[in-house]
C-alpha positions in Angstrom: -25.5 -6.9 7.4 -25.6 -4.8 4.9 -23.2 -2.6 2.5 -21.8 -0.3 4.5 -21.0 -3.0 7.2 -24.0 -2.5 9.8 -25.2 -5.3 11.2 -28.6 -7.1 11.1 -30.2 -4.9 14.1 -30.2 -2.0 11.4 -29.6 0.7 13.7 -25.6 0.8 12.7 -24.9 -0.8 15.5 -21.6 -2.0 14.4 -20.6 -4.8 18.0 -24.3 -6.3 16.8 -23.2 -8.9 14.4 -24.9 -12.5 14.5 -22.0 -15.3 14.6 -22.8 -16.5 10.8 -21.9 -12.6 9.9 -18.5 -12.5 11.9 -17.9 -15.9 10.3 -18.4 -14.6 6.9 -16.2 -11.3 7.7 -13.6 -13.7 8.8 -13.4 -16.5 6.4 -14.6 -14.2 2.8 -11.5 -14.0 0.2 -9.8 -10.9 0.8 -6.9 -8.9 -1.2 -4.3 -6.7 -0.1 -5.3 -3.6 -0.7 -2.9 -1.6 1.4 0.5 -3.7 1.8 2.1 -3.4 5.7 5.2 -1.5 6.0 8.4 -3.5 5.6 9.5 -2.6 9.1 7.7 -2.2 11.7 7.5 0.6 13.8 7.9 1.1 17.2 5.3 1.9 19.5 5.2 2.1 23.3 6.9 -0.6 24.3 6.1 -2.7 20.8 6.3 -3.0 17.3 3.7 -2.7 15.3 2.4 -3.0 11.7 -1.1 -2.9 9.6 -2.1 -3.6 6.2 -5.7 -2.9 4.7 -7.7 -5.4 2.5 -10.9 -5.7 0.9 -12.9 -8.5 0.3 -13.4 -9.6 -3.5 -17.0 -10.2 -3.2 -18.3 -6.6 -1.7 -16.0 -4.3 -1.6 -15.9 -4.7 2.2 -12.5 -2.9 3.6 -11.2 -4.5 6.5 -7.2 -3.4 8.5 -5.2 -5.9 10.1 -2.9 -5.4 12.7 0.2 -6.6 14.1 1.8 -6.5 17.6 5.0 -7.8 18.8 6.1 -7.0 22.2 9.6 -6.1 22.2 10.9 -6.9 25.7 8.8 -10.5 24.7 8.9 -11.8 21.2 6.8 -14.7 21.7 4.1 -11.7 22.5 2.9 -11.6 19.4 -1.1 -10.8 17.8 -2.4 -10.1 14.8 -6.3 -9.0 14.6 -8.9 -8.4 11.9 -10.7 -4.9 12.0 -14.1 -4.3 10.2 -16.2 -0.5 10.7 -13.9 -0.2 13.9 -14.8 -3.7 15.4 -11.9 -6.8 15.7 -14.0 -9.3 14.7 -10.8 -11.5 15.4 -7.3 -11.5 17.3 -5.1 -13.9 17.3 -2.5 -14.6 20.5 1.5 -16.7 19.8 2.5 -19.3 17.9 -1.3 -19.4 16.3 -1.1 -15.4 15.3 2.6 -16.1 14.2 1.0 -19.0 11.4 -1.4 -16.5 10.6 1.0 -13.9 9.8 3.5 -15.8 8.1 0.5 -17.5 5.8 -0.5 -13.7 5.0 2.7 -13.7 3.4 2.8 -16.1 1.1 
């Protein structure tokens, strides 16, 4: 992968990243860049919210977003975005933790 985010075929293909990339993309130290709103909004049918971050080693900019359905509030996801690809996405209780770690 390199600066920009393209992964290791070369060609800018951004779907085409080897597990040990995504792995890295997920689990690299990040910083909020971007804080998400204090409420969120309301979307079709569910609220939403984003933040931006940016990994401390690279520069990398990554968005997260959150969904809640409103008719459902156990519904709930978060995902990690990086050059237009979720390279993860997170379902419940399990997206709930993550969110409320995010937090802190």
């Amino acid at each position: 992968m390199d600066e920009n985010g393209n992964g290791s075929s070369g060609a800018g293909s951004k779907s085409n990243y080897t597990d040990k990339e995504i792995d890295y993309l997920i689990s690299c130290e990040k910083r909020v860049k971007k804080p998400p709103r204090k409420k969120m909004r309301n979307v079709q049918g569910s609220l939403r919210n984003e933040m931006t971050v940016e990994s401390v080693e690279g520069g990398r900019l990554f968005r997260i977003f959150m969904r809640q359905n409103i008719d459902f509030n156990e519904s709930f996801s978060i995902g990690l975005v990086f050059c237009q690809v979720t390279v993860a996405r997170r379902y419940g209780l399990y997206a709930l933790m993550a969110f409320m770690c995010m937090q802190n």
